[in-house]
C-alpha positions in Angstrom: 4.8 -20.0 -16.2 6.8 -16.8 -16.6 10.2 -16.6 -18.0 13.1 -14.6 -17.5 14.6 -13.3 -20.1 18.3 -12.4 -18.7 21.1 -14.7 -17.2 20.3 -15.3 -13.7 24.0 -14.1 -12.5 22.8 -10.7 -13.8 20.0 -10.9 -11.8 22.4 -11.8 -8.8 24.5 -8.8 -9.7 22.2 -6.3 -10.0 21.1 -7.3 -6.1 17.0 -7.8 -7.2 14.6 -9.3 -4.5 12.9 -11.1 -7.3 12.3 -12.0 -10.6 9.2 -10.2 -11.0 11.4 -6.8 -12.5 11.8 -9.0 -16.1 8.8 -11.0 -15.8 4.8 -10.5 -17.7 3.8 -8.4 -14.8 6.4 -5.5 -15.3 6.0 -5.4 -18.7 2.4 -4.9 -19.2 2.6 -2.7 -16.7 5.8 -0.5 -18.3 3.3 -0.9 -21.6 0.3 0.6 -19.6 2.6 3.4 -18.8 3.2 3.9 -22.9 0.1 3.6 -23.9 -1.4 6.3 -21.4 -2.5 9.6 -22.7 -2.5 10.9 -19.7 1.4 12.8 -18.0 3.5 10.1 -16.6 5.4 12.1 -13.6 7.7 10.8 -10.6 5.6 10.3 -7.2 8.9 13.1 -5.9 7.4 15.3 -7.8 4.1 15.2 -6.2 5.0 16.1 -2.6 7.5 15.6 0.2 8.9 11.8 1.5 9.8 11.1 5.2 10.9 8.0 6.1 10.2 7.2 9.6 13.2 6.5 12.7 13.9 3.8 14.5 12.5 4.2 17.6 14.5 2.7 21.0 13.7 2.6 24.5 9.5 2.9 24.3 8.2 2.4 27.4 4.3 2.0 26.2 2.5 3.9 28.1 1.4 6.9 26.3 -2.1 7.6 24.3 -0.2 8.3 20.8 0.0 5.1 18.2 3.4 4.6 16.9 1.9 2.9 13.2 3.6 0.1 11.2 4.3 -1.7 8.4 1.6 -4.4 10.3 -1.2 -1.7 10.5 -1.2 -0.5 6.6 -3.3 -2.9 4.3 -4.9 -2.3 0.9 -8.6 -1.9 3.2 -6.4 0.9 5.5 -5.3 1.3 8.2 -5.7 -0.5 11.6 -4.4 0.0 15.3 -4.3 -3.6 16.2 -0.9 -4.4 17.9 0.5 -1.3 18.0 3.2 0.8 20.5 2.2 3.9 21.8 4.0 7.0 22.6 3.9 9.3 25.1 2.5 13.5 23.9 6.5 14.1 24.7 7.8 11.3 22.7 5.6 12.7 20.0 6.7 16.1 20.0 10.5 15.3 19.8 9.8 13.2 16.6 8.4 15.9 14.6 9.1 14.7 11.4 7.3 11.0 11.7 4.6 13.0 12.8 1.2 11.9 10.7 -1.2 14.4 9.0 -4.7 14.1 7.9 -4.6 12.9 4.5 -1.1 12.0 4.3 -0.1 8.7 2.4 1.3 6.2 4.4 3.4 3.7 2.4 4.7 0.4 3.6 8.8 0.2 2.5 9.2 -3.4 3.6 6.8 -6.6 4.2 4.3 -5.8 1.6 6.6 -2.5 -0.4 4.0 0.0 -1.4 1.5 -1.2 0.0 -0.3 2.8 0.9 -3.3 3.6 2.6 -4.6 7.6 3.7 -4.4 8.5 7.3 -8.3 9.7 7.4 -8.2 10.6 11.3 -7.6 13.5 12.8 -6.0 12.3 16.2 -2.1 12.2 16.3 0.3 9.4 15.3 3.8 8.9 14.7 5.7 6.4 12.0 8.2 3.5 12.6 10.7 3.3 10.2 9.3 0.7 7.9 6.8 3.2 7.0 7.1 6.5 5.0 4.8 9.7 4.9 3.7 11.3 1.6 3.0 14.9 2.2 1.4 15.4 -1.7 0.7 18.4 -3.0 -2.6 19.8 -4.2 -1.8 18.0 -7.7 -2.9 14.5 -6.7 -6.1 13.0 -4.4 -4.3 10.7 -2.1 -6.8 8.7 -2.1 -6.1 8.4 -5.9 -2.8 8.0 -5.0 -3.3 4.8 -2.8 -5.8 3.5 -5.4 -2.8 3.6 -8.2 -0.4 2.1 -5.6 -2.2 -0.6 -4.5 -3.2 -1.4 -8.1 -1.6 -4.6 -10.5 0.3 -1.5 -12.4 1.1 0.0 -9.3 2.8 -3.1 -7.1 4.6 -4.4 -10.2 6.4 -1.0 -11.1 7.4 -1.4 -7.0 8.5 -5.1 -7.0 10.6 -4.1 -10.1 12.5 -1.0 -7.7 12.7 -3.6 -4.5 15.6 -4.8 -3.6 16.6 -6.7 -0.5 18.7 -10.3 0.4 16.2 -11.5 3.1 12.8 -9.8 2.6 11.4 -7.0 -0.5 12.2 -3.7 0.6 11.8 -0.5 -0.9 13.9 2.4 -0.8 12.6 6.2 -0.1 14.9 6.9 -3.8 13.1 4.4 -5.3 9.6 5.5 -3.8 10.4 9.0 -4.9 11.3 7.5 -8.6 8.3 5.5 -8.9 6.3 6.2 -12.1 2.6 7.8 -11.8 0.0 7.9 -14.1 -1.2 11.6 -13.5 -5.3 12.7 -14.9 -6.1 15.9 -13.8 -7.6 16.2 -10.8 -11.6 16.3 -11.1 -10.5 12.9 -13.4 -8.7 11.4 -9.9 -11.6 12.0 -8.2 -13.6 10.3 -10.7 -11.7 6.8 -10.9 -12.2 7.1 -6.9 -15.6 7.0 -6.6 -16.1 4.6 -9.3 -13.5 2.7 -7.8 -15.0 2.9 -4.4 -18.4 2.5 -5.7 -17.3 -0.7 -7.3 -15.0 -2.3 -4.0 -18.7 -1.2 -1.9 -20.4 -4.0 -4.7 -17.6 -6.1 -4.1 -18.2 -6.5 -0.2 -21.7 -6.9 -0.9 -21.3 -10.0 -3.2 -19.1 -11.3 -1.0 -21.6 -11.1 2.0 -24.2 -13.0 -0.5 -21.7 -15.7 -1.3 -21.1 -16.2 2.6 -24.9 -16.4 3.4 -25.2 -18.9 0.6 -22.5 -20.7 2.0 -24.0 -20.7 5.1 -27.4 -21.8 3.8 -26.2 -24.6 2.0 -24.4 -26.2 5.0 -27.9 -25.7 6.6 -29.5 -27.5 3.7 -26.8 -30.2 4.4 -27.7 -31.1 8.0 -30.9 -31.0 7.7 -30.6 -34.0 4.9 -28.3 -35.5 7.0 -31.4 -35.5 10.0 -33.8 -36.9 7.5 -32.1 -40.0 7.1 -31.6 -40.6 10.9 
């Protein structure tokens, strides 16, 4: 079991979600920051944040999906659930407006949760949401990988704040330590990353046909004896 290791009215003062900020998790991960050889930079740094608006009075009827904090998981991003504007609506909210490539980062629910917006069709942002415009110094993909990562969601719980539910803050998104490679090495840890999550789903296939087969093996031992 973890332990603190300040008074827990300091922890009421300083207004944290959780405990997680002095806990195991946010110091390895503070460690894995020290021990990198590689530039530690601020994820401001690397691009432009837009946080998206709070959107009143949708009527649902257009063709152009208004995306979530719901619709952003660590396998991307879905449409399940989701409002949609009309091309008019879309137009007036120019700034939530969603790129190819951009990052999408979840601020509240699951804070930091990111995923890339690979499609080329328009979509807006709700404000629990916030775009990453990066710049050609980071693969977003990279940039999603490092987000979603141990390292990644424990620097974010330690910036959350919130008295109901985590959130996270577009100054505390912008502050957010990255671990920087160059670039061909970004590209690198993606595809072995990707290479290794392909693997993954394929074990986890075999272990559900084993499953399956075993619970075959059972009723038919449970015939023999009829």
């Amino acid at each position: 079991m973890e332990k603190t290791i300040v008074n827990l009215s300091q922890l009421r003062q300083q207004g944290a979600w959780n405990f997680e900020p002095y806990s195991q998790s946010i110091t390895g991960a503070m460690s894995q920051l020290e021990k990198s050889h590689f530039p530690i930079v601020k994820l401001g740094t690397l691009g432009t944040t837009q946080r998206g608006y709070f959107i009143n009075g949708i009527k649902d009827k257009g063709e152009i999906p208004l995306i979530s904090a719901r619709n952003i998981s660590t396998e991307g991003i879905n449409l399940n659930h989701v409002r949609y504007l009309t091309p008019e609506e879309h137009k007036k909210l120019e700034k939530t407006q969603v790129h190819q490539g951009d990052v999408l980062v979840s601020l509240i629910m699951r804070p930091g949760i990111a995923a890339v917006y690979e499609s080329d069709k328009p979509a807006n942002i709700d404000t629990h949401l916030a775009i990453l415009h990066l710049t050609d110094k980071i693969d977003p993909a990279y940039l999603v990988l490092y987000l979603n990562s141990d390292v990644g969601q424990a620097l974010v719980h330690s910036l959350s704040t919130g008295s109901i539910q985590p959130m996270l803050t577009i100054t505390a998104l912008n502050n957010l330590p990255v671990i920087l490679p160059s670039l061909d090495e970004q590209k690198q840890i993606v595809v072995e990353a990707q290479r290794l999550i392909k693997e993954a789903g394929k074990l986890s296939k075999a272990a559900e046909d084993h499953r399956a087969e075993a619970q075959k093996l059972f009723g038919k031992l449970f015939e023999r004896t009829v």
